[in-house]
VEXDREN-2710 file (C-alpha; in Angstrom, 1 decimal):
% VEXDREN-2710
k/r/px/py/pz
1/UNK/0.0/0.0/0.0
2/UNK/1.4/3.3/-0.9
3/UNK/1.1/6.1/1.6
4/UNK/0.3/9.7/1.5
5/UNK/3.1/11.9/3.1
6/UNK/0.4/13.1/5.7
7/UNK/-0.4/10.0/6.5
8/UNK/2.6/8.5/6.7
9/UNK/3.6/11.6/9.0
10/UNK/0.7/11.0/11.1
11/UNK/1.7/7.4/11.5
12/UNK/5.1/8.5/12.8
13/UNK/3.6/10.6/15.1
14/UNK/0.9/8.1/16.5
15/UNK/4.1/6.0/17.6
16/UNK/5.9/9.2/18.5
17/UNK/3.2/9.7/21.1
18/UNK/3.0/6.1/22.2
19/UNK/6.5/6.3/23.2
20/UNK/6.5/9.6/24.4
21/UNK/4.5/8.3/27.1
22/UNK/6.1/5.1/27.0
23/UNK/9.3/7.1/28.1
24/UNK/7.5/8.9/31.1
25/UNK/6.7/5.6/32.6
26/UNK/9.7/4.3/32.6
27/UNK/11.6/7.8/33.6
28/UNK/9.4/7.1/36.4
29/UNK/10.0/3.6/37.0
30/UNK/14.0/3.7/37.7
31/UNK/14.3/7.7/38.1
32/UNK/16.3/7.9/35.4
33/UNK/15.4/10.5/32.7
34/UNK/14.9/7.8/28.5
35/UNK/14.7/9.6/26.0
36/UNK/12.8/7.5/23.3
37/UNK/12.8/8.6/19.4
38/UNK/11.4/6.9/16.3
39/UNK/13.7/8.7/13.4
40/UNK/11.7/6.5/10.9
41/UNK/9.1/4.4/9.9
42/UNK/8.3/2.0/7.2
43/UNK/5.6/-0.1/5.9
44/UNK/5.9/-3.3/4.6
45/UNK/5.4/-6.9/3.3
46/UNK/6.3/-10.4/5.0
47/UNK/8.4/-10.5/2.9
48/UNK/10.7/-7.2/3.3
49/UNK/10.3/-7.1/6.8
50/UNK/12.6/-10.5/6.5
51/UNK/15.0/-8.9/4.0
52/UNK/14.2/-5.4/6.0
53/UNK/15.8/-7.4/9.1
54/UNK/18.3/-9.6/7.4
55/UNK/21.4/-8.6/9.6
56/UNK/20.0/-10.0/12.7
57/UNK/18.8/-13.4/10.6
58/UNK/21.6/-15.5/12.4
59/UNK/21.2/-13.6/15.7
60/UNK/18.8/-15.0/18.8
61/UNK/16.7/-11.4/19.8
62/UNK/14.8/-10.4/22.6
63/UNK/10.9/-9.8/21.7
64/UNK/7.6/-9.1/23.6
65/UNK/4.8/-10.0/21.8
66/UNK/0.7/-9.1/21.9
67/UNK/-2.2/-10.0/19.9
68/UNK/-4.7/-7.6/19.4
69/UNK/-8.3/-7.1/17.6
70/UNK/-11.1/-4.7/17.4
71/UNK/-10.8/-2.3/14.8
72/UNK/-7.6/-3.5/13.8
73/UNK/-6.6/-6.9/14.3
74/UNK/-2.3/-8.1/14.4
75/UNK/0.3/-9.0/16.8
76/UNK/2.8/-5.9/18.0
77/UNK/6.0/-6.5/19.1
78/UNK/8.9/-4.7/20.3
79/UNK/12.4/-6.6/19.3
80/UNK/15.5/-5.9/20.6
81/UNK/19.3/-7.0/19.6
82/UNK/20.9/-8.7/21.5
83/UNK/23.8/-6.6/22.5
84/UNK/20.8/-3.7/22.9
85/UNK/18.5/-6.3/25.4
86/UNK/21.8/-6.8/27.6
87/UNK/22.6/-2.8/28.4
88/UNK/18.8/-2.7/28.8
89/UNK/18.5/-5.1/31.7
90/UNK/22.3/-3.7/32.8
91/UNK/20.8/-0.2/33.1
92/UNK/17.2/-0.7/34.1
93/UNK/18.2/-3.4/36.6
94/UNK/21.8/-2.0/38.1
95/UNK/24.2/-5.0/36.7
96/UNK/26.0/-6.1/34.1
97/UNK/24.1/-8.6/31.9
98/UNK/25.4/-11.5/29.7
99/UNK/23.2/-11.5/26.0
100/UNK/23.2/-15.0/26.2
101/UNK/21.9/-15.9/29.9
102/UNK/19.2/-14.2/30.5
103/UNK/17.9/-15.1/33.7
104/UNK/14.1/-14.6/35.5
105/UNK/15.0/-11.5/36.5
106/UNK/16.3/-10.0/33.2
107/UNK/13.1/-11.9/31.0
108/UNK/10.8/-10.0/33.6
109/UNK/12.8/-6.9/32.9
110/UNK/12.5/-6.8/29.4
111/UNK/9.2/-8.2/29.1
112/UNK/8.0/-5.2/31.6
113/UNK/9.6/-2.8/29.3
114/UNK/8.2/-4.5/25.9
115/UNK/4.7/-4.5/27.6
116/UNK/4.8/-0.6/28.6
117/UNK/6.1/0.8/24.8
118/UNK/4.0/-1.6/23.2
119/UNK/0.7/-0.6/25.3
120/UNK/1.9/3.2/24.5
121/UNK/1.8/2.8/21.0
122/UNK/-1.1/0.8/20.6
123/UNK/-3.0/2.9/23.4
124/UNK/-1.8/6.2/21.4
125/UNK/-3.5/4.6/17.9
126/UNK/-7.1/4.0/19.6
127/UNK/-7.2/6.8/21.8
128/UNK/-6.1/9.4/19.3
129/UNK/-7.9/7.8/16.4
130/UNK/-11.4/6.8/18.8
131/UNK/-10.8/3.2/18.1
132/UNK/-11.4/0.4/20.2
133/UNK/-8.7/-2.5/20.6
134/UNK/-8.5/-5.3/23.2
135/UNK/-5.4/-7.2/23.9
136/UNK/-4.2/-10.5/24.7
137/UNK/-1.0/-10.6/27.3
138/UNK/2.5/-10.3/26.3
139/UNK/4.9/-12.9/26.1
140/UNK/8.8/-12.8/26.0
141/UNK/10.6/-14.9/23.3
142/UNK/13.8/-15.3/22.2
143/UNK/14.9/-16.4/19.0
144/UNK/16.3/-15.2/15.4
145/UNK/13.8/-13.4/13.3
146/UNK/12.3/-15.9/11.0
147/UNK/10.7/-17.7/14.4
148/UNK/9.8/-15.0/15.9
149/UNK/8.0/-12.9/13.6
150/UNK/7.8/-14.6/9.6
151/UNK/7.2/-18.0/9.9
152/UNK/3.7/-17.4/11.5
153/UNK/0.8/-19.3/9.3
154/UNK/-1.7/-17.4/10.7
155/UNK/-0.1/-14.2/9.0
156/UNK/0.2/-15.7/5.7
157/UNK/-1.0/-12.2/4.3
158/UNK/-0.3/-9.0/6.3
159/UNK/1.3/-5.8/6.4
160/UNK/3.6/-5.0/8.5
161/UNK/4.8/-1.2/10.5
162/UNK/8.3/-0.9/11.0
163/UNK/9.0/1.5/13.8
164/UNK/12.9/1.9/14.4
165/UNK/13.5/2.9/17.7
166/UNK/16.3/4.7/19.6
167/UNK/16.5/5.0/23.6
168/UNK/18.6/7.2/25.2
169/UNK/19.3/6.4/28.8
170/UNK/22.6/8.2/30.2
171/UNK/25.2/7.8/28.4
172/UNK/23.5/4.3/27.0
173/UNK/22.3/4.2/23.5
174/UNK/20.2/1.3/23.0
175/UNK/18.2/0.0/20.2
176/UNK/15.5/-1.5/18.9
177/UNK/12.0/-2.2/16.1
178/UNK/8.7/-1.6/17.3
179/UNK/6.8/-4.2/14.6
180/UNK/3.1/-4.2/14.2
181/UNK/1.6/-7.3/11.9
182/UNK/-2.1/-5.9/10.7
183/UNK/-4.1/-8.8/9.3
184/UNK/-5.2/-8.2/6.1
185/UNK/-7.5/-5.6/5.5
186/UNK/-6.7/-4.1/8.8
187/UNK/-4.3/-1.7/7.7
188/UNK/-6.3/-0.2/5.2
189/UNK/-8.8/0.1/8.4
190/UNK/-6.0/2.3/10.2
191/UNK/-5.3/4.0/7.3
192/UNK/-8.7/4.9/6.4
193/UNK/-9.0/5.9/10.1
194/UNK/-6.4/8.5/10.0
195/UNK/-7.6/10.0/6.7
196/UNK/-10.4/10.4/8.6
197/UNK/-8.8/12.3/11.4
198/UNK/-6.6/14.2/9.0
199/UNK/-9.5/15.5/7.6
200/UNK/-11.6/16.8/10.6
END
C-alpha cells in the first residue's frame, strides 16, 4: 500500500506519542530521565520485513509479543538486539548482563519494558484515532527473526509497520524495532482511520 506523506507523518507521530508516554513511565519507573525517538518508519510486506531485518537473521533477539483485535486486528512486538537487550537489563536493573543468559530476572525486565512501549503505541493509535482494541497478554521470546516474527501461518497475508526505535538512557544508546503485523485488511482500516482524522 502506498502512503500519502500526511499519512505517513501521522503514523510516525501516533508511535511518537506512544513512546512519548512510553518514556514517562519508565523515567518514572528507575528515576532515570529515557529519552525515546522513532527517526523512521516503514511499511511493509512479509516478505521485506525478513529482507528489512536480514542482519539479525543469524542472531537469537529479545521480543515481547501481543495479539490484538477490534478495529484493527495483528500481533505488536517490540524486538530488541541482543547486544541492545543486555545494556537494557544492565541499566534498568543496576548490573551487568550477559546476552546470552538471561535469567528470570532480566526476561521480567524486558518483558515489563516491551509491555509498557507496546501498550503506549497501541493505546496512542485507539485513543487518538477513537478506536477500540482489546489485547491478549505479552509474552517474552527469544529467537532469530524468521521464528519470531515470519514464519507465522496465521499471518500468511499481512502488512507489517516498521517503527525503528532509539532509547537514550545516560550515556547508553540502545536500540530497537517496534513491529506491528495488521491482518489483512486491517491496515487499510487504520489508514482509512487517520484519513479520517486528517480530515476533521
Amino acid at each position: 500500500m502506498n502512503l500519502t506523506a500526511q499519512e505517513t507523518d501521522a503514523l510516525k507521530e501516533l508511535i511518537n506519542i506512544g513512546v512519548g508516554k512510553a518514556a514517562g513511565v519508565l523515567s518514572d519507573m528507575i528515576e532515570c530521565h529515557i529519552s525515546l525517538q522513532v527517526p523512521f518508519i516503514k511499511v511493509l510486506s512479509r516478505g521485506t520485513l525478513k529482507d528489512e531485518m536480514g542482519s539479525f537473521s543469524s542472531d537469537r533477539l529479545a521480543a515481547v509479543k501481543l495479539g490484538f483485535k477490534g478495529s484493527f486486528t495483528g500481533t505488536a512486538a517490540l524486538v530488541f538486539p541482543p547486544d541492545s537487550a543486555s545494556k537494557l537489563v544492565s541499566v534498568l536493573v543496576s548490573e551487568e548482563g550477559d546476552p546470552d543468559d538471561l535469567d528470570a530476572v532480566r526476561v521480567g525486565t524486558l518483558s515489563e519494558v516491551g509491555n509498557i512501549v507496546i501498550n503506549g503505541v497501541m493505546g496512542s493509535i485507539s485513543n487518538v484515532l477513537k478506536q477500540h482494541i482489546n489485547y491478549s497478554l505479552p509474552t517474552y521470546l527469544e529467537d532469530n527473526i524468521e521464528n519470531l516474527l515470519i514464519s507465522d501461518d496465521e499471518f500468511s497475508n499481512v502488512t507489517v509497520l516498521m517503527a525503528h526505535t532509539h532509547f537514550s538512557i545516560e550515556k547508553f544508546y540502545i536500540e530497537g524495532d517496534i513491529i506491528l503485523i495488521f491482518e489483512a485488511g486491517s491496515f487499510g482500516s487504520l489508514i482509512s482511520a487517520i484519513d479520517r482524522n486528517l480530515s476533521c
